[in-house]
C-alpha positions in Angstrom: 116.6 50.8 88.3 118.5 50.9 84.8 115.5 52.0 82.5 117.9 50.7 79.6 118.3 47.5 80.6 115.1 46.8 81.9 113.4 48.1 78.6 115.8 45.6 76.6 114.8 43.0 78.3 111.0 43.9 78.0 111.7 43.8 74.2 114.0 40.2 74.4 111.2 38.7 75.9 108.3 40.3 74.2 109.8 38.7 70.8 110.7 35.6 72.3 106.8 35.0 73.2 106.7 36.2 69.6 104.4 39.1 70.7 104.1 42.4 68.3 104.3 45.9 70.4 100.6 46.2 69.3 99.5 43.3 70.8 101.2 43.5 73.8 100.1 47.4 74.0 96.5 46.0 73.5 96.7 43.2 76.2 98.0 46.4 78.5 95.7 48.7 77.5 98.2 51.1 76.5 99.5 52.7 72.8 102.0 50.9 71.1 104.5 54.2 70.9 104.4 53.6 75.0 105.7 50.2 74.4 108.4 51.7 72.2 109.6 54.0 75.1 109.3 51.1 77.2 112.1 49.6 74.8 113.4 51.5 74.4 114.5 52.7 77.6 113.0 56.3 77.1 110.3 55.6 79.8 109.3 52.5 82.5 105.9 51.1 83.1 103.8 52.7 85.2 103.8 50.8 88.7 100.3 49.4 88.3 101.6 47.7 84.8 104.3 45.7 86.6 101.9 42.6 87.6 100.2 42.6 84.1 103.1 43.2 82.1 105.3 40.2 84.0 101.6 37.9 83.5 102.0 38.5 79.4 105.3 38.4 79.5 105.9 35.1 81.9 108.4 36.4 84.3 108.6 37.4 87.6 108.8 41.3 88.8 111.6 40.5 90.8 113.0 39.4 86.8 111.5 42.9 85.6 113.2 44.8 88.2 116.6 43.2 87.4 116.3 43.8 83.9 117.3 39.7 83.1 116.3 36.6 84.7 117.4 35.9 88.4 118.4 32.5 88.9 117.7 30.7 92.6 120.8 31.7 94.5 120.7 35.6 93.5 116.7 36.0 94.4 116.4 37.1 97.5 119.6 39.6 97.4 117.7 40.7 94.1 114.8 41.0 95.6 115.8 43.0 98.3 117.8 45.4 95.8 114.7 45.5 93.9 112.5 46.3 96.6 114.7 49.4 97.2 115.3 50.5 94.0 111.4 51.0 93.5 110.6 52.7 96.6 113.4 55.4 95.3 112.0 55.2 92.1 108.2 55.8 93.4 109.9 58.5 95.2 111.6 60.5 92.7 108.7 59.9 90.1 105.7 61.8 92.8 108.3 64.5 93.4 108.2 64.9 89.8 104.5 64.8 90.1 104.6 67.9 92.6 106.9 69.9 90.9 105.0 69.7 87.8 102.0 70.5 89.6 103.6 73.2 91.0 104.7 74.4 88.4 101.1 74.6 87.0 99.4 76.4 89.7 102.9 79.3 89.7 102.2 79.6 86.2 98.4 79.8 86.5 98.6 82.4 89.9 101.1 84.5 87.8 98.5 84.5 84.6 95.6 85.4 86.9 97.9 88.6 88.2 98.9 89.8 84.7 95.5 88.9 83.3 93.8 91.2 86.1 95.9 94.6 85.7 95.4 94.0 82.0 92.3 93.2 81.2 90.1 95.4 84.1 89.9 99.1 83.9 91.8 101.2 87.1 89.1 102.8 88.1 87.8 99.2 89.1 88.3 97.3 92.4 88.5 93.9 90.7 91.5 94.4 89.1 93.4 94.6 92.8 91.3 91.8 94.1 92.1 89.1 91.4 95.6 90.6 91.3 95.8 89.7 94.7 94.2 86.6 94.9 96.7 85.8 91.6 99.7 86.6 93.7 98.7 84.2 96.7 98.2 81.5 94.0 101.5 82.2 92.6 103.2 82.0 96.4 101.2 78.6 97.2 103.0 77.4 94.2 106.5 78.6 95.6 106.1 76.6 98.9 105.2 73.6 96.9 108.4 73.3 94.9 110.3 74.6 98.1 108.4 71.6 100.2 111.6 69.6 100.9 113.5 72.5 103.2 112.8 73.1 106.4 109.5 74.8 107.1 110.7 77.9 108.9 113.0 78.5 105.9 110.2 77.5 103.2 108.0 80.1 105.5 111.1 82.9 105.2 111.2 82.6 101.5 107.3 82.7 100.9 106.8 85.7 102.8 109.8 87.3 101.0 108.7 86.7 97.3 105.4 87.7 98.5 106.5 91.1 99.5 108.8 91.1 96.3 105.8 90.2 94.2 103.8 92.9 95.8 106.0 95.4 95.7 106.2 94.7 91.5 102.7 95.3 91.6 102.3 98.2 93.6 105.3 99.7 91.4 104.0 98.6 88.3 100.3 100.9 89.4 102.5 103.6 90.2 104.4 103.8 87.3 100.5 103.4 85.0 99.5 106.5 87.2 102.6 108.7 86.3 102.8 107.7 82.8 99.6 107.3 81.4 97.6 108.7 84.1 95.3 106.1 85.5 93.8 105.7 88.7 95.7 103.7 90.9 94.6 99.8 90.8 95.8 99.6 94.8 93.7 102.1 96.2 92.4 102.2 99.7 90.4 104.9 99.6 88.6 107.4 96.4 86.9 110.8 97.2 85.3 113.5 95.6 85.7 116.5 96.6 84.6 119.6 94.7 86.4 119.5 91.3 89.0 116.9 92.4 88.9 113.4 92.9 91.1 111.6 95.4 92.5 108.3 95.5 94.1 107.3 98.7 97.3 104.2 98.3 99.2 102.6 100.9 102.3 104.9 100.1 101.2 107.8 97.5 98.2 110.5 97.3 97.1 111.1 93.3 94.7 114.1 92.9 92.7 114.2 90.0 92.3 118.0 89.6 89.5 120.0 87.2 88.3 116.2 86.3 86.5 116.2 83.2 86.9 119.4 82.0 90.0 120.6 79.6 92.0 122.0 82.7 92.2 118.2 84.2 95.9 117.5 85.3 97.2 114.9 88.1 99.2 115.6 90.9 101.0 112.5 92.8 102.7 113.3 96.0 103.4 111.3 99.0 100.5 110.7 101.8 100.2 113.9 102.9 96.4 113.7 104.2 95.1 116.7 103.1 91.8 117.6 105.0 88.9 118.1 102.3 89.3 122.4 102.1 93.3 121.6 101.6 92.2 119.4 98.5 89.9 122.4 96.6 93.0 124.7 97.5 95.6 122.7 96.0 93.7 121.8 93.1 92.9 126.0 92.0 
C-alpha cells in the first residue's frame, strides 16, 4: 500500500467533511499527532481503525486501500489488489512486531548476564546461575529474529553463539582470577584444605595458598587434580 497516498487522501477527505484532526482523532479515540502521521504519510492506521475511520470519513475500505475513490468498473480488480496488499502489509508489520520483541528480550538476557558478574561477589554461586540463566535469555532472543531460516540452521547458529557467549564468560572469570585475584564465578567445585582453598573450573585449578594471612598468593594452573596431601605440598 502507498502510505503517501493513502494518507493524502485521509487528509482530502477529512477537510472535505470539514472535519479538524482533533475531531476526527476524538471520534477515533486516538491523538491528533497520530492523525498527522496518518497525513501525512509517516504512519497508516492501525488495522482495527480501517472500519471506523471509512464510517467518519464516508468511504469505503476498498477507497482507503486505494488511496482515492474506485469507481464501479475498477472495484473488484481493486479489491482484489487491496485484499493483497494488506495481507503483505499485516505481514511485514507482526514481523516487525517480533523483531522488536526480540530485540527486547536479547537486550534484556544480555543485561541480566552483565548485571550478574557485576553486581554479585565471586565467591558466590548466584553470580554463575543468573549469568547463565542471562545467556539462555539472550539465545532465545537469537532464534527469534533468526525464525524465518530453516530450523536446523536456526538450531546451528543458536548452539554456536551459545558456546561463543560462554566461552566470553568463562574467559572473562578467568581473566578476573589472574588479574585481580577473585575466585572463579564458574566453579564446579571449592575445598579447603589445610591453609589452601581450592576452586575446581571446567578447564583451570586456582589454589588460594596461606589464605588470610600475609603470605596469601594464588596459583592457576590447568586441571591437574591434585589429591588433598598434593594440595598442602604445593601450597608450602
Amino acid at each position: 500500500m502507498n502510505q503517501e497516498k493513502i494518507g493524502q487522501f485521509i487528509a482530502a477527505c477529512r477537510k472535505k467533511k470539514k472535519i479538524t484532526q482533533k475531531e476526527l482523532s476524538e471520534k477515533l479515540g486516538v491523538s491528533d499527532r497520530t492523525i498527522g502521521n496518518w497525513e501525512n504519510g509517516r504512519n497508516m492506521p492501525d488495522l482495527s481503525l480501517f472500519k471506523p475511520l471509512c464510517k467518519e470519513l464516508d468511504i469505503t475500505l476498498n477507497d482507503l486501500m486505494s488511496g482515492e475513490i474506485v469507481e464501479g468498473k475498477e472495484y473488484q480488480e481493486k479489491f482484489e489488489e487491496n485484499i493483497v496488499n494488506t495481507i503483505d502489509y499485516s505481514t511485514k508489520k507482526i514481523s516487525r512486531y517480533n523483531q522488536v520483541i526480540s530485540l527486547i528480550i536479547i537486550i534484556f538476557g544480555l543485561f541480566i548476564s552483565i548485571s550478574a558478574i557485576m553486581i554479585f561477589p565471586s565467591e558466590s554461586s548466584w553470580g554463575s546461575i543468573y549469568s547463565i540463566f542471562g545467556l539462555i535469555i539472550f539465545v532465545i532472543g537469537i532464534a527469534r529474529i533468526a525464525r524465518s531460516i530453516r530450523w536446523y540452521l536456526r538450531l546451528i547458529l543458536v548452539i554456536i553463539i551459545f558456546i561463543i557467549s560462554l566461552g566470553i564468560l568463562l574467559f572473562t572469570d578467568y581473566i578476573n582470577v589472574k588479574l585481580h585475584h577473585e575466585a572463579p564465578m564458574f566453579r564446579t567445585i571449592t575445598s579447603t584444605i589445610g591453609n589452601v582453598i581450592y576452586y575446581d573450573t571446567p578447564f583451570y585449578d586456582v589454589y588460594r595458598c596461606n589464605f588470610d594471612t600475609e603470605n596469601e598468593y594464588w596459583v592457576i594452573e590447568k586441571n591437574s587434580k591434585k589429591t588433598p596431601n598434593e594440595l598442602i605440598d604445593y601450597c608450602k
